[in-house]
C-alpha positions in Angstrom: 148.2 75.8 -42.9 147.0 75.4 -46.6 149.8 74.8 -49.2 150.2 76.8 -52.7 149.8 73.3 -53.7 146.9 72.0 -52.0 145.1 75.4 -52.7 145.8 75.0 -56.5 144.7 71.0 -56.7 141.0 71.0 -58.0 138.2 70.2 -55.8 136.2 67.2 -58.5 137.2 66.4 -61.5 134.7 65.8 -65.0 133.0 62.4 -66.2 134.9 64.0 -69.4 138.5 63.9 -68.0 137.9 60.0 -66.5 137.0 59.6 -69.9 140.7 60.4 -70.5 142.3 59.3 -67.4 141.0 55.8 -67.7 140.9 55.5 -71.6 137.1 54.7 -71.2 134.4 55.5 -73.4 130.6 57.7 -71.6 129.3 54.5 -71.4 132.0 53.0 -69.4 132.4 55.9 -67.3 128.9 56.0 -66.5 128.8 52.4 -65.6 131.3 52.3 -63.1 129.4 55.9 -61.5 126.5 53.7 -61.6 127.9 51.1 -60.0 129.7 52.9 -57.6 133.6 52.2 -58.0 133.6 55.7 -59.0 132.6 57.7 -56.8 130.6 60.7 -57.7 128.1 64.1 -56.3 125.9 65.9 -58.5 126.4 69.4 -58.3 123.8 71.3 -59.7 119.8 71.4 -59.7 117.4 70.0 -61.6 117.9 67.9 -65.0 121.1 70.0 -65.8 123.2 68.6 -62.7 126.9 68.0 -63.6 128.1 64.7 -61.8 131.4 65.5 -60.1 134.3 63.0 -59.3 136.7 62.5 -55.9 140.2 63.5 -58.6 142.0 61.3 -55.9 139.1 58.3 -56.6 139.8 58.9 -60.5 143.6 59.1 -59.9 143.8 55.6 -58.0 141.2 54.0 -60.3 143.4 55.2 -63.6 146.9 54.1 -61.8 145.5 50.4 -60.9 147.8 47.6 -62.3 146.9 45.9 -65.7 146.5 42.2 -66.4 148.3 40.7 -69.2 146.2 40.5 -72.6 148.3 38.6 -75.2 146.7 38.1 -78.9 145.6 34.5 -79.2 148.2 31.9 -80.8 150.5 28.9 -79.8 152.5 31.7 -77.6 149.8 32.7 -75.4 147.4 30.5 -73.2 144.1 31.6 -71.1 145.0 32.5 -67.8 141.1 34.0 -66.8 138.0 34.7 -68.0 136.5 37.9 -67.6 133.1 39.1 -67.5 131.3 42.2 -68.1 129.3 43.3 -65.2 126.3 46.3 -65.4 125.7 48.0 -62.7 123.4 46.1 -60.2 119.8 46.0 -61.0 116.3 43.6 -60.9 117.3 40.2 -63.0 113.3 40.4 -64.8 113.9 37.2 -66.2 112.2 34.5 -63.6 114.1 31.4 -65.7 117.8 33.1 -63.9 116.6 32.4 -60.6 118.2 35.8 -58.8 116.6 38.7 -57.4 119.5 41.0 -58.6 122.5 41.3 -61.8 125.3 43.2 -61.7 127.4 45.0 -59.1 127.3 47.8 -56.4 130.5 48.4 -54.8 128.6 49.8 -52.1 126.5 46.6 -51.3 128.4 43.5 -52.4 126.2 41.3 -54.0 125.7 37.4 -53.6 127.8 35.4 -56.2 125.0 34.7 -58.0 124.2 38.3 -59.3 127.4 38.1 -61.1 128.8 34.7 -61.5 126.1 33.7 -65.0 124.6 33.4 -67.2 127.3 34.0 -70.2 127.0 33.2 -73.5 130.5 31.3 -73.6 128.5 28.3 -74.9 129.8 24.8 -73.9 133.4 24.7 -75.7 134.8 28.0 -73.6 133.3 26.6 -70.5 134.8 23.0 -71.0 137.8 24.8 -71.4 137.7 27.4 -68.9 136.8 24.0 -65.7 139.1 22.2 -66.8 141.7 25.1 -66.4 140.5 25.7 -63.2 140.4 29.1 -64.4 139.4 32.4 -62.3 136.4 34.0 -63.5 136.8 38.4 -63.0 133.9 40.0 -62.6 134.6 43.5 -63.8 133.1 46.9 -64.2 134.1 48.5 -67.9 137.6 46.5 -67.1 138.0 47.2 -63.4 138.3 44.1 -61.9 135.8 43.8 -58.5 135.2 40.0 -58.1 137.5 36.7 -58.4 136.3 33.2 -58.1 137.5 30.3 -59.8 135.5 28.0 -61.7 134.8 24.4 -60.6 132.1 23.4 -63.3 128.7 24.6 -65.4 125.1 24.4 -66.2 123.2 25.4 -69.4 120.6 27.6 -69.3 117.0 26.0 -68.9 115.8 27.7 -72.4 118.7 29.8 -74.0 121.2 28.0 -75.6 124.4 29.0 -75.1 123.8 30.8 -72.0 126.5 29.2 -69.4 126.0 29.6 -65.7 129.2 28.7 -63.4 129.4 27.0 -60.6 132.4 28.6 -58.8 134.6 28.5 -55.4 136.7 30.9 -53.7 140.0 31.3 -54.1 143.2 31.5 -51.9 143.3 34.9 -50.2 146.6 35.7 -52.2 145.3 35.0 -55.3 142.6 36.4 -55.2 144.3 39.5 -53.8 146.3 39.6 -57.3 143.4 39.6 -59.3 141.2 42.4 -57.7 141.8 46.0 -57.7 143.3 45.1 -61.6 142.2 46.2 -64.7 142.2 45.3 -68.3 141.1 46.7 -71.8 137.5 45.6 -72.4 137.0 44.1 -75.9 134.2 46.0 -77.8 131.1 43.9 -78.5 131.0 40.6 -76.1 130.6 41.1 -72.0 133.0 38.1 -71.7 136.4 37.9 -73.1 139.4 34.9 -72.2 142.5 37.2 -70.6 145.8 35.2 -72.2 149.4 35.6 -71.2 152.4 34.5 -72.7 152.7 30.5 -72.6 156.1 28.7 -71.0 158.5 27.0 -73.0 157.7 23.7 -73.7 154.2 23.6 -72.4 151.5 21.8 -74.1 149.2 23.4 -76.7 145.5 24.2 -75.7 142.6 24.2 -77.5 141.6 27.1 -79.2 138.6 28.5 -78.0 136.5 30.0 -80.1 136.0 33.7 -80.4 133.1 35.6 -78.3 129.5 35.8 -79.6 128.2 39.0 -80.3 125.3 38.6 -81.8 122.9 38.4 -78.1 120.0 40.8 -79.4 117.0 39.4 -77.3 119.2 36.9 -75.0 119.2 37.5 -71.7 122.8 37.9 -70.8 125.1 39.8 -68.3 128.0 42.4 -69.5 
């Protein structure tokens, strides 16, 4: 027997109220549709089709637990690098040496679709081996991927451009990074997640900030 309350829940929600739910700009909305961590049907024929959204999807995706994101300073210390993936597609540049970039939920993609290249340059990836740190590959900040990072190559012609050679990680580790989210910084598809340091640990480097200018790089994000 149907409920009041079940009759009255709506049937789809609006790429407009994800927008709200998950704090996300079109783009990023679209992105993770695209990709498919958000579900979606078109409803609708022709060019004027409104995508709909599972509300239970959206509500799940909206409620998933946030990773700490303190400013840089002597309090706070790198505790992952996260990168900006696009929804899976054809790498066209032969020099990557990968059929595919990005990330489709629905088909899991090797390692090597999302793992590089990233214009960290040489200082942030120094930094980020010898912190052992995990690398997040995330959709507009919805974690999907965890590795950690073991070393790095340059790229053959883009300086810069930083590929990572990676390994899993334990189960439970990985476990606490995925099915996360954090805010994605405007204007660099990487960004170094930082939490607060402990008491009387030593100072790290500071890395410097993200690049932004990549017009005519090739780059994930």
């Amino acid at each position: 027997m149907t409920t009041v309350a079940a009759a009255a829940a709506p049937a789809f929600a609006t790429t407009p109220q994800a927008r709200r739910a998950l704090g996300r700009s079109a783009y990023q909305v679209r992105k993770l549709i695209d990709a498919k961590v958000l579900p979606a049907g078109v409803h609708g024929r022709g060019r004027g089709g409104t995508l709909l959204l599972d509300p239970a999807a959206l509500a799940a995706l909206a409620a998933r637990p946030r990773l700490p994101q303190s400013p840089e300073g002597p309090g706070s210390e790198p505790v992952a690098l996260a990168v900006g993936l696009r929804p899976a597609a054809p790498d066209p540049d032969p020099d990557n040496q990968r059929a595919v970039a990005g990330w489709d939920a629905a088909r899991r993609p090797p390692e090597s679709a999302w793992v590089g290249w990233w214009r960290t340059g040489p200082v942030v990836a120094d930094l980020c081996v010898g912190l052992a740190l995990p690398i997040l590959g995330a959709v507009s900040g919805f974690v999907v991927a965890a590795r950690t990072i073991r070393g790095w190559t340059p790229h053959p012609r883009v300086p810069g451009l930083i590929r990572f050679a990676t390994a899993a990680l334990p189960a439970e580790l990985e476990a606490a990074y995925l099915h996360r989210q954090y805010t994605p910084s405007a204007g660099s598809p990487w960004e170094l997640l930082r939490a607060p340091r402990a008491a009387g640990a030593p100072a790290l480097p500071a890395a410097p900030a993200p690049v932004t200018d990549t017009e005519g790089a090739p780059h994930d994000g």
